[in-house]
C-alpha positions, 0 to 999 in steps of 0.5 A: 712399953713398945719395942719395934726394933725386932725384925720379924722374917715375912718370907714365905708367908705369901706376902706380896711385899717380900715374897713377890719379887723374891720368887720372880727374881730367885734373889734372896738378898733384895730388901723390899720398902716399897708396898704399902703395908708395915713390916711391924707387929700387930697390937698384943690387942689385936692378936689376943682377939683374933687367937681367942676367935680362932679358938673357937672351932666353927667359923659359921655365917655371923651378923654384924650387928650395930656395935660393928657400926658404932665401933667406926662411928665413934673412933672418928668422931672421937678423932677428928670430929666428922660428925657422923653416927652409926647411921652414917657407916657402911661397912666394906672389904676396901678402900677401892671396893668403895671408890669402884662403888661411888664410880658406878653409881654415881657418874656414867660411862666416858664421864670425867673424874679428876686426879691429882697427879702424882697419885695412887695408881690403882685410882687410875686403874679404877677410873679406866676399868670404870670406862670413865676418863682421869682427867689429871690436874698436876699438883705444883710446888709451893715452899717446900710441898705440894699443893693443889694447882686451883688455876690449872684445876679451873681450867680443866673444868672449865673445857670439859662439863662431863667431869662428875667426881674428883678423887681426892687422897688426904693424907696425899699418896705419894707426897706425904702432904696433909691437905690444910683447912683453907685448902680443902675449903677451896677445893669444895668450892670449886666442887660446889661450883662445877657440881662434882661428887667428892671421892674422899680415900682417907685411909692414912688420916691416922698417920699425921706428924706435926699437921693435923688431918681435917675430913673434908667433909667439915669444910662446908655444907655442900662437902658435907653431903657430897662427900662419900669418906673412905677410911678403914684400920689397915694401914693404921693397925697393919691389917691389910690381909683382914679386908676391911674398911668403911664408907662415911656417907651424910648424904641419905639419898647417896647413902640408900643406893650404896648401901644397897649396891654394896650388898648386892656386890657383897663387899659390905659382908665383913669375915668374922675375924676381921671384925674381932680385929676392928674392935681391938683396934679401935677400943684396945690399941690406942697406946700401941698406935701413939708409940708406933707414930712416934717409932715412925716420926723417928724414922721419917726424920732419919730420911730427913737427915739423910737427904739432907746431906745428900741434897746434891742428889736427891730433892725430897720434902719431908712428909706431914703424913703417911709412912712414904717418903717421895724422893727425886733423883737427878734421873731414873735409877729405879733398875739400878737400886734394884740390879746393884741395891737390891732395894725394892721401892716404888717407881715414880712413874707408877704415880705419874709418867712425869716422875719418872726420877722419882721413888717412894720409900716405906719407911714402916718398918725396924729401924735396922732395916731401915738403916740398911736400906739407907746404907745400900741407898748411900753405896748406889748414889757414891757410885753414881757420883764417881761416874 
């Protein structure tokens, strides 16, 4: 039996998402719901075999021998069929590690790489520190979700020859959106038309609710070999401080230059205890990970229910995936949660300049915490209202 209800202080234990603001601002009432990270404990599993490391007293150079490679292969073959062997796994210390990788090897210097607005910042951040160009296609609004613009996303291509690579986020950051079969399929023909590398950040493909997460790299042949997956038990285990993650690449030629890569810039040298927490993860934690999704099903409808009645001032569709919920206001407010709230959320701007009414709330955490951010949400929009 699982219980998350206990509210675990994080102050003080240098973490960014508590301690942050809270030594730049000298407040201690602020309530942070915004990095994304779980203010949840770690599977027993988990914590068992990092104690029972530790306990050992040298921490020495180590090898990360096949095992390490079949632990990730198997997990997502077991999942979500990827098809994929231990051969096909390279080992990494993060997501964007891996996608700063697949940028420099595989597309030049001006090039375009394409961006589905709203997105994650750090892909634009990572693209520009490329001296590569985003090239951003505005996703557009279909019954109740986002979905990707194909119109406007052909005619950005179609101006422009030097675009190489698209940079696609499924589960969708910060929308929530689980990208669909036929979608995907379309989205790889388009790439298959205009020959571009698909940069796949799947790190949220085990937080899915209702839909269903589909790689990419399934949909056809030319995603197949064109497809360089990132995924990695962070998000999924609340592992983040660990550094760890894994590149899902069929393509041998592509596979070859980063692995190689990945070693000469040293982000494929994992540390020991993050490795001990992998396996844990993946062979251990599987009954911690069902009832943590349905703590953060129950929490996701508690938003749903809250926007609901507050429909008048927020416009928000609820998320198929992921632990963000994407909220507009009639206007930005994001000083005013913090000044007045004290909540902490993610700014829309942070993902696109035109969503700046918008804020992204991470709702992994205790549903206590959760219903105070709530309750100071619902205290801030009754004194807009009156104005």
């Amino acid at each position: 039996m699982y219980t998350f209800d206990e509210l675990i202080d994080r102050r003080h234990t240098e973490s960014t998402k508590w301690d942050r603001y809270q030594d730049k601002l000298q407040r201690d009432d602020l309530l942070p719901m915004w990095l994304a990270d779980m203010d949840l404990p770690a599977s027993d599993e988990i914590k068992e075999a990092l104690m029972k490391r530790a306990s050992h007293p040298i921490y020495g150079y180590s090898d990360r021998g096949r095992l390490y490679y079949e632990v990730f292969a198997e997990r997502f073959q077991k999942q979500y069929a990827y098809d994929i062997t231990a051969d096909d796994v390279m080992l990494s210390t993060g997501v964007m590690y891996s996608i700063a990788a697949a940028i420099h090897l595989f597309t030049n210097p001006k090039d375009g790489i394409l961006l589905l607005m709203p997105c994650y910042h750090p892909f634009v951040t990572c693209v520009e520190n490329s001296d590569r160009r985003v090239i951003p296609v505005d996703m557009c609004v279909h019954d109740q979700q986002y979905e990707i613009d194909f119109e406007q996303l052909e005619n950005r291509l179609k101006k422009d020859d030097t675009v190489k690579a698209l940079i696609l986020c499924n589960p969708h950051n910060p929308s929530g959106r689980v990208f669909g079969y036929e979608e995907l399929k379309r989205l790889s023909e388009v790439c298959e038309k205009y020959h571009l590398l698909i940069i796949s950040d799947e790190i949220h493909s085990d937080f899915v609710y209702e839909a269903r997460f589909i790689p990419i790299m399934k949909v056809s042949t030319y995603a197949r070999q064109h497809t360089i997956a990132c995924v990695s038990p962070t998000k999924s285990f609340n592992l983040a401080g660990l550094k760890v993650s894994a590149i899902l690449v069929k393509n041998e030629s592509m596979k070859k230059k980063l692995k190689d890569y990945c070693s000469l810039i040293g982000i494929s040298s994992i540390n020991i205890f993050a490795m001990e927490a992998v396996k844990a993860a993946y062979l251990k934690s599987n009954d911690w990970q069902q009832a943590l999704l349905t703590y953060l099903k129950d929490n996701r409808n508690l938003i749903t229910a809250f926007v609901k009645r507050h429909a008048d001032q927020i416009v928000a569709f609820q998320p198929q995936g992921t632990y963000f919920y994407w909220m507009k206001f009639h206007t930005d407010i994001h000083e005013r949660l913090l000044n007045e709230a004290g909540l902490i959320l993610n700014h829309g701007a942070e993902f696109s300049s035109s969503c700046a009414a918008y804020e992204r709330l991470n709702f992994a955490c205790p549903r206590p915490l959760l219903q105070e951010g709530l309750r100071r949400l619902d205290t801030l929009l009754k004194e807009i209202e009156k104005e």
